[in-house]
Each structure stands twice: as structure tokens, then as C-alpha cells.
C-alpha positions as a Markdown table, in Angstrom:
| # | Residue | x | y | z |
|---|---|---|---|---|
| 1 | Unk | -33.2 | -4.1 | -27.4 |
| 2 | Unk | -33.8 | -7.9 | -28.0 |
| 3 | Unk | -31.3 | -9.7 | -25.6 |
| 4 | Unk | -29.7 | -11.5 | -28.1 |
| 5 | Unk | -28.8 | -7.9 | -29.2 |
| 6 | Unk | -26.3 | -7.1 | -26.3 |
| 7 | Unk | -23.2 | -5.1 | -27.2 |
| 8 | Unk | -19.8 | -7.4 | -27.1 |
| 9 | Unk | -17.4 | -6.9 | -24.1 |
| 10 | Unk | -15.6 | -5.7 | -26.4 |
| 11 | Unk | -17.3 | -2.9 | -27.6 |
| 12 | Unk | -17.4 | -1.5 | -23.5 |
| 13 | Unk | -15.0 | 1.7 | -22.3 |
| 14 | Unk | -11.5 | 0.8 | -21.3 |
| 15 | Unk | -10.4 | 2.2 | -17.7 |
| 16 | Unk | -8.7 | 4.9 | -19.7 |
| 17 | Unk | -12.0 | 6.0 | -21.3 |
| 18 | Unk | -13.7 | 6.0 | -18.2 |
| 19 | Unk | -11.0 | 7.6 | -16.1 |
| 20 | Unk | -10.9 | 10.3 | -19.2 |
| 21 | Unk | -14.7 | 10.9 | -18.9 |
| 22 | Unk | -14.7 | 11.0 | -15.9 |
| 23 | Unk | -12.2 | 14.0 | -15.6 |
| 24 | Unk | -13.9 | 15.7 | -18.2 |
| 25 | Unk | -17.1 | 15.9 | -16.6 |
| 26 | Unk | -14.9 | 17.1 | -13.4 |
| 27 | Unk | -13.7 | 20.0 | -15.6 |
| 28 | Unk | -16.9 | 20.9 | -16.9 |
| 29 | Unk | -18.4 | 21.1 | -13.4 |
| 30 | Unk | -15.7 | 23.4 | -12.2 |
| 31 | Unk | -16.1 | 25.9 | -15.1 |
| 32 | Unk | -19.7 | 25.8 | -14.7 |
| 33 | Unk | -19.3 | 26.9 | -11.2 |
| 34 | Unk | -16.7 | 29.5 | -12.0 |
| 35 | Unk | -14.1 | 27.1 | -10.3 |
| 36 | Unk | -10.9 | 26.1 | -11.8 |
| 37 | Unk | -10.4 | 23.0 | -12.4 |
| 38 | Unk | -7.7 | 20.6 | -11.2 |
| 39 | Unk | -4.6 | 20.3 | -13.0 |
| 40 | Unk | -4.6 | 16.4 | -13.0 |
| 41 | Unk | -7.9 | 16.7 | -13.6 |
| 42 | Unk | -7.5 | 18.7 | -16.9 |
| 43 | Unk | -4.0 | 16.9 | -18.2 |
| 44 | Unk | -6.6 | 13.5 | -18.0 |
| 45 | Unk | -9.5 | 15.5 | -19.7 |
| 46 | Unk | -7.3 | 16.5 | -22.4 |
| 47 | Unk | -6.1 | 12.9 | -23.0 |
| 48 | Unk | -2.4 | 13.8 | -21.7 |
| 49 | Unk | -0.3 | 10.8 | -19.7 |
| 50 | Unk | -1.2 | 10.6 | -16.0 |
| 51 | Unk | 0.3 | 8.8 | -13.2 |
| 52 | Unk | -0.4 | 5.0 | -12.7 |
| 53 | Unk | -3.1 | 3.9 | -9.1 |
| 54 | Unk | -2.2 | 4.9 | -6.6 |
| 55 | Unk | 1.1 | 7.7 | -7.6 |
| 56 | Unk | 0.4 | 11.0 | -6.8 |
């Protein structure tokens, strides 16, 4: 890629992509080692509303 090239700020993840990934890589570790998966962990995988930093 020619650095003039460069993806925009923009065009980057937003924390609640990344937090979203992030659980859903989580989830697919647990059912690939017969684990269940967290419940947090699933509502943020499946794109559902999760608590703000820092609230459990």
C-alpha cells in the first residue's frame, strides 16, 4: 500500500465495534472449547445494549 494510500480515521472501528468483536471472538472461543459463554459476553456479541465502563 502506497502511503499516501492510508485509510481515513474515519474509516477505523468505533469502541463499540471493537468491544463487539471482541465479545464475539470470546463466544466463539468458549463454544470451541465446549464452554458456555458469558452472558454479557453474548448480549455484546449479539449487538444487544451493555452497561457503560466501569458498571457491572
Amino acid at each position: 500500500m502506497l502511503p499516501s494510500s492510508r485509510p481515513s480515521p474515519a474509516a477505523a472501528f468505533t469502541e463499540q465495534q471493537r468491544k463487539q468483536m471482541r465479545a464475539q471472538c470470546l463466544v466463539f472461543l468458549a463454544f470451541r472449547n465446549n464452554m458456555e459463554p458469558g452472558k454479557k459476553h453474548l448480549e455484546i456479541a449479539l449487538g444487544g445494549e451493555y452497561p457503560a465502563e466501569g458498571m457491572n
